[in-house]
DOROGU-480640 format. One record per residue (C-alpha): y, x, z. Coordinates in steps of 0.1 Angstrom, whole numbers. Example, Ala and Ser with C-alpha at 12.3 -4.5 7.8 and 13.67 -1.06 7.14 Angstrom:
% DOROGU-480640
(rec (-45 123 78));
(rec (-11 137 71));
END
This chain:
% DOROGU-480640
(rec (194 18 -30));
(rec (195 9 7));
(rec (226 -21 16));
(rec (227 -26 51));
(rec (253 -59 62));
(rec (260 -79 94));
(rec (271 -114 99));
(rec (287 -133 75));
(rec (290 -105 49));
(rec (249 -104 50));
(rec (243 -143 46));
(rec (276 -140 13));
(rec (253 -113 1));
(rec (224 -130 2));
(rec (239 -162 -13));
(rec (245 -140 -46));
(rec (211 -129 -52));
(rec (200 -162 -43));
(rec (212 -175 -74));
(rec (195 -152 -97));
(rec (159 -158 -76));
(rec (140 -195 -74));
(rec (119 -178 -46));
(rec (145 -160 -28));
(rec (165 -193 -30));
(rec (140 -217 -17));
(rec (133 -193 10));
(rec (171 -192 25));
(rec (178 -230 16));
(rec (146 -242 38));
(rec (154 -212 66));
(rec (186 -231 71));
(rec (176 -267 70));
(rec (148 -257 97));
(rec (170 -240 121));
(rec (192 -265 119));
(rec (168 -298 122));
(rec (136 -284 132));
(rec (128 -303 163));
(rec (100 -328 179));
(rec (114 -352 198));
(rec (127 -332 231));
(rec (107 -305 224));
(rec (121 -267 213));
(rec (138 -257 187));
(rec (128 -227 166));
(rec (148 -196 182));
(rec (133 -172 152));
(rec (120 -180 117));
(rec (105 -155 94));
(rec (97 -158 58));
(rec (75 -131 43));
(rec (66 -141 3));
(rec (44 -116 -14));
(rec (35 -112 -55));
(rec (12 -91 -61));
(rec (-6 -80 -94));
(rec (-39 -59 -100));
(rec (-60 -42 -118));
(rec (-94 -30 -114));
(rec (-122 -14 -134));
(rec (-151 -2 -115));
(rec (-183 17 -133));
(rec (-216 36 -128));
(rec (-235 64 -148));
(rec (-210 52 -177));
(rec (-216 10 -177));
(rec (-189 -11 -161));
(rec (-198 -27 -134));
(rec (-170 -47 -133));
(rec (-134 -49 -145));
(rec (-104 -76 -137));
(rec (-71 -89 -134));
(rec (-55 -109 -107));
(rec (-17 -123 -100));
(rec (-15 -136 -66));
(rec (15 -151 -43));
(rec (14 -153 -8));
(rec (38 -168 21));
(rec (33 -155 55));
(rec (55 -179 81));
(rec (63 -174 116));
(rec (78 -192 139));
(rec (84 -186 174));
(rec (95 -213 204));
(rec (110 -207 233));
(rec (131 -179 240));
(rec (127 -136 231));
(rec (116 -135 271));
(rec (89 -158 268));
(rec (76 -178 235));
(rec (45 -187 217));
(rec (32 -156 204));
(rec (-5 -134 219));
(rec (-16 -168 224));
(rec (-55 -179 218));
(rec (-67 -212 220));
(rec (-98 -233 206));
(rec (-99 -252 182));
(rec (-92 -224 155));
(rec (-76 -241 125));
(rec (-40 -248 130));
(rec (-20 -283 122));
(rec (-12 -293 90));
(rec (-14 -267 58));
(rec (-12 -236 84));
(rec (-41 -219 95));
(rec (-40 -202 133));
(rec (-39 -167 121));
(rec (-9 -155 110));
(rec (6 -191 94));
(rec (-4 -177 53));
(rec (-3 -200 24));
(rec (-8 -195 -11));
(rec (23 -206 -35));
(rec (22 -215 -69));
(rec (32 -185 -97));
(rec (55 -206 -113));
(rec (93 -204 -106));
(rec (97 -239 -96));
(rec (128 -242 -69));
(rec (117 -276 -60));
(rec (73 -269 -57));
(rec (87 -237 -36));
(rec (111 -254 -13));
(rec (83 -282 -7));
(rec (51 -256 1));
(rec (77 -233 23));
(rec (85 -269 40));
(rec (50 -278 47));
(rec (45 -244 59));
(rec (72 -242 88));
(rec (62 -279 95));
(rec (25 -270 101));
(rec (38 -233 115));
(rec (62 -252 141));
(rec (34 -274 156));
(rec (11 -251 159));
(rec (36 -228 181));
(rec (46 -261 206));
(rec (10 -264 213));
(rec (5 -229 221));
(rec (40 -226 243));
(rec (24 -254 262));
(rec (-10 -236 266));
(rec (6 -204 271));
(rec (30 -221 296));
(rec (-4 -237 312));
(rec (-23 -207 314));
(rec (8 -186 334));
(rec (7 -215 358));
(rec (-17 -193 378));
(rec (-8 -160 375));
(rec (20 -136 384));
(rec (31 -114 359));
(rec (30 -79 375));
(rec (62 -64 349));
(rec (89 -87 333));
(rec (82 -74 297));
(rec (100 -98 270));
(rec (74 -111 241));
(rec (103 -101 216));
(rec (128 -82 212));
(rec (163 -85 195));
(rec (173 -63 163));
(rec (206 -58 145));
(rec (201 -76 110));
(rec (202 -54 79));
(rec (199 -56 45));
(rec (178 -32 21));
(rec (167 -30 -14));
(rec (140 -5 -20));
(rec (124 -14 -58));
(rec (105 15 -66));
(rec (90 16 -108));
(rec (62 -4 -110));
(rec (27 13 -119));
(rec (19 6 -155));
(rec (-19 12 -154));
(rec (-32 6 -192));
(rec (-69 -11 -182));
(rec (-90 -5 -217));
(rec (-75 34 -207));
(rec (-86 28 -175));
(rec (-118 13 -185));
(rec (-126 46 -208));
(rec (-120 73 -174));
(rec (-140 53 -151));
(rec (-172 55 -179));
(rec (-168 88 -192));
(rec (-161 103 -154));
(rec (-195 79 -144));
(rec (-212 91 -173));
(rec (-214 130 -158));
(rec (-236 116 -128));
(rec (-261 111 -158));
(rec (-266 148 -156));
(rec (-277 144 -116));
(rec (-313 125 -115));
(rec (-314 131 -79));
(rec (-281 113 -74));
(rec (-297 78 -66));
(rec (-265 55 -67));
(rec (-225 67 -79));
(rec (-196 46 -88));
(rec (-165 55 -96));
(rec (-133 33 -93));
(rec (-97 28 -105));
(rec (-75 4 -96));
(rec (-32 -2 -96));
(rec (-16 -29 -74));
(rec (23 -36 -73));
(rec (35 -59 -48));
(rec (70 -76 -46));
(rec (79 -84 -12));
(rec (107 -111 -1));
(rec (117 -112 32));
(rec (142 -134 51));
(rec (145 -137 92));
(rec (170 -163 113));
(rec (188 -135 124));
(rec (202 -125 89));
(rec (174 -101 83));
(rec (168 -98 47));
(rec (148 -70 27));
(rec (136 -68 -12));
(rec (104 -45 -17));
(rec (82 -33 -48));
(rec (55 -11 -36));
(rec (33 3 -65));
(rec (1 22 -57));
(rec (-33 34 -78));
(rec (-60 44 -66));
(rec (-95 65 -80));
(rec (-121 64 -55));
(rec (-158 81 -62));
(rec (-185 81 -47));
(rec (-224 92 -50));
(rec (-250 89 -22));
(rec (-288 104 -22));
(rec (-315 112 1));
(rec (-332 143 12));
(rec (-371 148 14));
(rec (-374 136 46));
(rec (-355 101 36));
(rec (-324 107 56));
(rec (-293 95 34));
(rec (-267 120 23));
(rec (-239 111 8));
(rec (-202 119 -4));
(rec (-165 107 -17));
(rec (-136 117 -32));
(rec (-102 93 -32));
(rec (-65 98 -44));
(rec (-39 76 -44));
(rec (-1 78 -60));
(rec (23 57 -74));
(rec (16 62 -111));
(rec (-11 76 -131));
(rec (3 109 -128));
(rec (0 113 -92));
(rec (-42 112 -100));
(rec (-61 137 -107));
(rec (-63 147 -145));
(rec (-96 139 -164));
(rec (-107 171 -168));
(rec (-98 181 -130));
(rec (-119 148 -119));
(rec (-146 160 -140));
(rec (-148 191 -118));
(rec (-143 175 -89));
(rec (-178 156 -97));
(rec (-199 184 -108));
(rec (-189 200 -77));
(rec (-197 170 -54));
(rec (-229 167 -72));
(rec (-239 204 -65));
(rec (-233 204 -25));
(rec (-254 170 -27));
(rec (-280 186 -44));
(rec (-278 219 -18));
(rec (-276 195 16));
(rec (-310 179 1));
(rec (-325 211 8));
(rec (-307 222 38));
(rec (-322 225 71));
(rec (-310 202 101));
(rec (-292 213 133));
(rec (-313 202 160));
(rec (-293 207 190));
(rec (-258 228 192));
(rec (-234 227 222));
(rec (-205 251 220));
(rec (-176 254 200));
(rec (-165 238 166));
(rec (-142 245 142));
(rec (-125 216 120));
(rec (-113 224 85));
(rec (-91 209 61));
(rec (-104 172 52));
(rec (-127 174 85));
(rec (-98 182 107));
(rec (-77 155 97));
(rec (-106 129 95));
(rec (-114 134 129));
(rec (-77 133 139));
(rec (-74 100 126));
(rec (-102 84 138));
(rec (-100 99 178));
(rec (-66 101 182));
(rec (-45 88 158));
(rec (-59 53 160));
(rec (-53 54 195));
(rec (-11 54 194));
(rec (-3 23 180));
(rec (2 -8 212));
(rec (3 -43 212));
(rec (7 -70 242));
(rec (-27 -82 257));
(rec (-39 -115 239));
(rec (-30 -143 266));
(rec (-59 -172 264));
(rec (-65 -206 271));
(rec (-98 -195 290));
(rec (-115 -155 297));
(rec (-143 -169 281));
(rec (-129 -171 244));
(rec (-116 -136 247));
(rec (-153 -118 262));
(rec (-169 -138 233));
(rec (-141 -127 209));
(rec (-138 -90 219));
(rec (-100 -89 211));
(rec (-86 -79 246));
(rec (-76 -44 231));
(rec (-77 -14 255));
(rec (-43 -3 240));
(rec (-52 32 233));
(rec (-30 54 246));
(rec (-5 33 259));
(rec (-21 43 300));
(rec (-11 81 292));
(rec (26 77 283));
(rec (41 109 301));
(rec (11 126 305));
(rec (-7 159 285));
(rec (-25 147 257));
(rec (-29 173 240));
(rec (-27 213 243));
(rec (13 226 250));
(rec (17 242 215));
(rec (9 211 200));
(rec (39 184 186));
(rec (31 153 169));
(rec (60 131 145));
(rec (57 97 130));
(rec (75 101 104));
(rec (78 72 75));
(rec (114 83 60));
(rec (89 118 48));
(rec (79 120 9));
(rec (65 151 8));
(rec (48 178 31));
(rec (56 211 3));
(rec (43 200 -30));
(rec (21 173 -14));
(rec (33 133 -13));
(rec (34 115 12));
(rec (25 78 9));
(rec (30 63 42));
(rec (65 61 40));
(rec (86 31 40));
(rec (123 24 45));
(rec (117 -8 67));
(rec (88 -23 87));
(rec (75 -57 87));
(rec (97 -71 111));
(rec (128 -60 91));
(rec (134 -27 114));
(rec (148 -2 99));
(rec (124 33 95));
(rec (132 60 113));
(rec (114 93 125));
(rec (94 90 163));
(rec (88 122 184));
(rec (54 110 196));
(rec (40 140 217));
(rec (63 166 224));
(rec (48 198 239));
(rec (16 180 244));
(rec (33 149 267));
(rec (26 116 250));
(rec (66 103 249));
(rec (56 70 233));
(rec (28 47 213));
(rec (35 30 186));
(rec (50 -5 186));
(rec (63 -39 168));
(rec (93 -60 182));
(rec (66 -71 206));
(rec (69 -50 236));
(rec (46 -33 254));
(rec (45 -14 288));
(rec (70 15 292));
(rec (78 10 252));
(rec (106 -17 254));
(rec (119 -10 219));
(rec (104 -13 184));
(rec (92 20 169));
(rec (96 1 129));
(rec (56 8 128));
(rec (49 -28 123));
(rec (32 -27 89));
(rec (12 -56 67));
(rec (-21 -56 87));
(rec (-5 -48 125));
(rec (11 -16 143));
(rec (1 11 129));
(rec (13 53 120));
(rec (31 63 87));
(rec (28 97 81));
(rec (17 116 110));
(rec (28 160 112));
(rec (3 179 138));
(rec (30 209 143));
(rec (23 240 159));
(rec (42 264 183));
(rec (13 285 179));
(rec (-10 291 151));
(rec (-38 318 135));
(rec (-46 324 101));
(rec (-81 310 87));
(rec (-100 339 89));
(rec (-88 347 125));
(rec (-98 311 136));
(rec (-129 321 122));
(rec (-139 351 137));
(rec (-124 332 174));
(rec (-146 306 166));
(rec (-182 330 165));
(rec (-168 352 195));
(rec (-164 317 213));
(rec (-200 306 202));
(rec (-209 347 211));
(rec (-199 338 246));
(rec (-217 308 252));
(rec (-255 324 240));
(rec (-248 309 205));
(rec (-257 328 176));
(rec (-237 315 153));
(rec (-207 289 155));
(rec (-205 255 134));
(rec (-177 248 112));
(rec (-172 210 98));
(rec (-152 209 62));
(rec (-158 173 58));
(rec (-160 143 74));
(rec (-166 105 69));
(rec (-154 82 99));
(rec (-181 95 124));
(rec (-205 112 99));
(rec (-208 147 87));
(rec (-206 149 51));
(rec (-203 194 51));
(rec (-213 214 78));
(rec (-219 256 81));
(rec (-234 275 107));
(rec (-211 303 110));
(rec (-224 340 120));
(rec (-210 376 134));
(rec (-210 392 96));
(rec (-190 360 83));
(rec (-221 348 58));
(rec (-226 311 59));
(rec (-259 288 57));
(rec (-253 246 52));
(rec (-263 221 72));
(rec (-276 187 69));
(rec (-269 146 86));
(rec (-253 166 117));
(rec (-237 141 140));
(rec (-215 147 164));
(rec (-208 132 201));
(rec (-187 147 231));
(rec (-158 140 214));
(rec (-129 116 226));
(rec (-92 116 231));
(rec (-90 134 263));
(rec (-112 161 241));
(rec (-81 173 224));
(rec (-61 185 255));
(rec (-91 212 251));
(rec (-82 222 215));
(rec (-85 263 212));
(rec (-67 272 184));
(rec (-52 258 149));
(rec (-45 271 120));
(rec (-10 284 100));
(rec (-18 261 73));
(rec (-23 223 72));
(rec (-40 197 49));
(rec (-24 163 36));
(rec (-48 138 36));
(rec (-45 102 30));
(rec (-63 71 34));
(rec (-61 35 39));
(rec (-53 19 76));
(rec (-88 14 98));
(rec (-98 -21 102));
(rec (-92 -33 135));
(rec (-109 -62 150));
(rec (-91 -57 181));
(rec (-66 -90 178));
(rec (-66 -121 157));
(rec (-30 -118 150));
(rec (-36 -94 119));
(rec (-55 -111 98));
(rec (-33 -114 62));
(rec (-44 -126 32));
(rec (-13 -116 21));
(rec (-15 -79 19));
(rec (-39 -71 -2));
(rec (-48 -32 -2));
(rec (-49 -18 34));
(rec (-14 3 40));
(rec (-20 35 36));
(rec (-15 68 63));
(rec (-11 104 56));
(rec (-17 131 79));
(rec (-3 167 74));
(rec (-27 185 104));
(rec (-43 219 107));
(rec (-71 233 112));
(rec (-87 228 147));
(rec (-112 248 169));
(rec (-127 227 199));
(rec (-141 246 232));
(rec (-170 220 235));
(rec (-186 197 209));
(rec (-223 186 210));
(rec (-240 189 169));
(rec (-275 172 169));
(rec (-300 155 141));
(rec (-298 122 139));
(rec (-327 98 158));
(rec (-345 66 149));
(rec (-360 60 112));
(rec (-350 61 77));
(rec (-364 49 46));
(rec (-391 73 23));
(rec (-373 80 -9));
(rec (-384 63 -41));
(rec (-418 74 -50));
(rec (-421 77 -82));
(rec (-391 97 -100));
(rec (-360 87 -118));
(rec (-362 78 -154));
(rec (-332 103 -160));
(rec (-350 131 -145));
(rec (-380 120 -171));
(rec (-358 117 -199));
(rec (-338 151 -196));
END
């Protein structure tokens, strides 16, 4: 159910379901007694306040060739303040100083406390004071030093720090994940247990784990949202080496709301036979010593690399203003911004379209878990028309403006700006097999004798990898890496394909800012991508250089035993 309120009627609203909540209570009673008597000496007021409280419970169990490795429950509850000085034109906020460690209780990165479990009004009210005490100093002493370190410099565009939003309301509880741990416990060993039947397999795990977070959030403006995100998660994972040491390895994750958005047992014990077979083949495989020419991208491998050279490239945030250049060379968080230098420019081929979309649940029978109904700023979700025809329209932003994006896109999320679920559409598209066959004529062309197809990728390494020939047979590849590829690489894009892949995964971690650092969020958010196929004119293949370590000398003890 989604309530959406203004004014008056918000702040009545919220009065009622104050009643019924310690928390929720003890948030809006101390939100008004700051606004209204928060202030040191002559000093500013607070113009915004923001309460963030998060409860979260877990689950974990975590095993290897059938023993538990480890297994736990947790109940956390976290406050995230923030409180800005000054005015939405110019306040406190992208501001670095030294000493790191804040005043009072709050620490300098992102004002986080932990607050007792318990239901007690008057414990709550107290920790939520101390926290916008501590929260409020710390933001007069960097207004001042932001203040200081402007004294010198002319600000090339009048871009606010924040922008204004309409307050709303919304409720969005979603059923909670019931995950039954000795049940959990029993799939994690028995699905560990088949890596038994793999001696050459030199470490596996497999993991399952359920989170569900209640999130309470209250703003000055009248902002208020209620939110109970379940997730689970089953990640595996099995690594090796070849004869020559180099390391090989491979995954498989999935993620749902409930148990029965995971695989079933018997389709994740398939799944692990079959990762343990192409493990055991890419030992024996031969390497790719040098390739330059075309590449085609396939299901998983496509959307990986999407997500780390593109994708992670739209979201924008204002430069980090410091007290000295020194503290930000040595910290490295003067982000590059992506994107954010090519708005109106081709970014990709014409027939190309790309949508954030976080209102999306499902891409045909597929779900969708990067939706949300409102961002971490309380804006309301909607869908974003990021390229259109192959012109980047706009990056990815927070109330915090950025160049040429004045307005929030609602993609602030619980560890900074980032995408929801992202659609690759197509104007223009070619069936598998033609991709194929355009992909070896390519190669053809360029004095190749084959072409190279990548199925699957990890970040920046090549987990499956074909060469590709005239008569359409196949022969595997081994520890290909690949370079030549950037951004600016997929304005050269070829060809996709009719159909597209959903893939999912967790945010990237971004070291890019101090300002996202929360304790408070537990799991990273997660992204799905819905993308196609995609054939590259131009990507470099080669072996990988430097050493590795021999394998084990002697054999395993499973391999002596069976």
């Amino acid at each position: 159910m989604r309530r959406v309120l203004v004014g008056g009627l918000l702040l009545a609203s919220f009065r009622v379901y104050a009643q019924e909540d310690a928390v929720t209570r003890a948030m809006h009673e101390e939100m008004q007694r700051s606004m209204q008597k928060l202030q040191l000496e002559q000093l500013d007021k607070p113009y915004f306040i923001s309460y963030r409280v998060v409860d979260s419970d877990s689950k974990e169990v975590s095993a290897t060739l059938g023993s538990v490795l480890s297994r736990s429950e947790s109940r956390t509850r976290f406050l995230t303040v923030s409180v800005r000085v000054g005015d939405y034109s110019l306040d406190n906020s992208n501001f670095l100083s030294l000493p790191f460690g804040g005043t009072g209780v709050v620490q300098m990165f992102g004002g986080n406390m932990q607050l007792p479990l318990d239901d007690n009004y008057e414990e709550l009210r107290r920790q939520i004071w101390l926290a916008t005490d501590g929260a409020y100093k710390k933001a007069l002493e960097d207004l001042s030093g932001k203040r200081a370190a402007l004294q010198d410099k002319n600000r090339v565009e009048n871009i606010p720090d924040f922008t204004k939003a309409t307050p709303v309301s919304i409720t969005d509880i979603a059923p909670r994940a019931d995950v039954d741990l000795p049940n959990a416990t029993k799939i994690v060993r028995e699905a560990s247990a088949t890596f038994r039947q793999m001696p050459y397999i030199q470490t596996s795990q497999v993991e399952l784990s359920s989170e569900n977070k209640l999130e309470r959030y209250l703003n000055s403006e009248g902002t208020t949202f209620t939110r109970q995100a379940p997730r689970v998660t089953l990640r595996v994972s099995a690594s090796t080496q070849a004869a020559d040491g180099m390391p090989l390895s491979d995954f498989l994750a999935a993620y749902g709301y409930a148990m029965k958005d995971l695989p079933s047992e018997s389709v994740l014990l398939t799944q692990i036979h079959k990762m343990g077979e192409q493990l055991s083949k890419l030992r024996n495989a031969p390497l790719e010593d040098r390739y330059d020419g075309p590449v085609l991208f396939e299901d998983q491998a496509a959307a990986e690399l999407f997500a780390r050279h593109f994708a992670e490239l739209l979201p924008a945030q204002p430069n980090v203003i410091a007290s000295n250049p020194q503290l930000l060379q040595s910290l490295r968080v003067q982000q590059s911004n992506g994107l954010l230098n090519k708005l109106h420019s081709r970014v990709l081929p014409d027939f190309l379209t790309v949508v954030d979309d976080p209102t999306a649940t499902h891409a045909g029978d597929s779900i969708l878990l990067g939706g949300y109904k409102i961002d971490e700023e309380g804006v309301p979700s909607k869908q974003t028309l990021v390229v259109q025809d192959g012109i980047l329209k706009t990056v990815l932003t927070s109330r915090a403006p950025v160049r040429g994006v004045l307005e929030s896109t609602g993609n602030l999320r619980e560890r900074g700006v980032e995408a929801s679920n992202l659609f690759v559409n197509s104007s223009k598209s070619s069936s598998p097999e033609e991709l194929r066959k355009q992909l070896v004529g390519s190669a053809k062309s360029r004095g190749n004798a084959y072409g190279i197809v990548i199925r699957r990728l990890s970040a920046n390494s090549v987990i499956l990898a074909y060469r590709i020939y005239e008569d359409g047979h196949e022969e595997l590849i081994r520890n290909a890496e690949i370079s030549g590829v950037n951004s600016a690489s997929f304005k050269e894009i070829l060809a996709v394909s009719n159909q597209r892949i959903v893939y999912t995964e967790g945010t990237p971690l971004r070291n890019n800012s101090p300002f996202n650092l929360n304790p408070s969020s537990g799991g990273r958010p997660l992204i799905s991508y819905v993308v196609p196929s995609l054939l590259f004119e131009d990507v470099t293949i080669e072996k990988p250089s430097g050493e590795v370590p021999k394998p084990p000398i002697a054999s395993s003890p499973l391999a002596e035993k069976q």
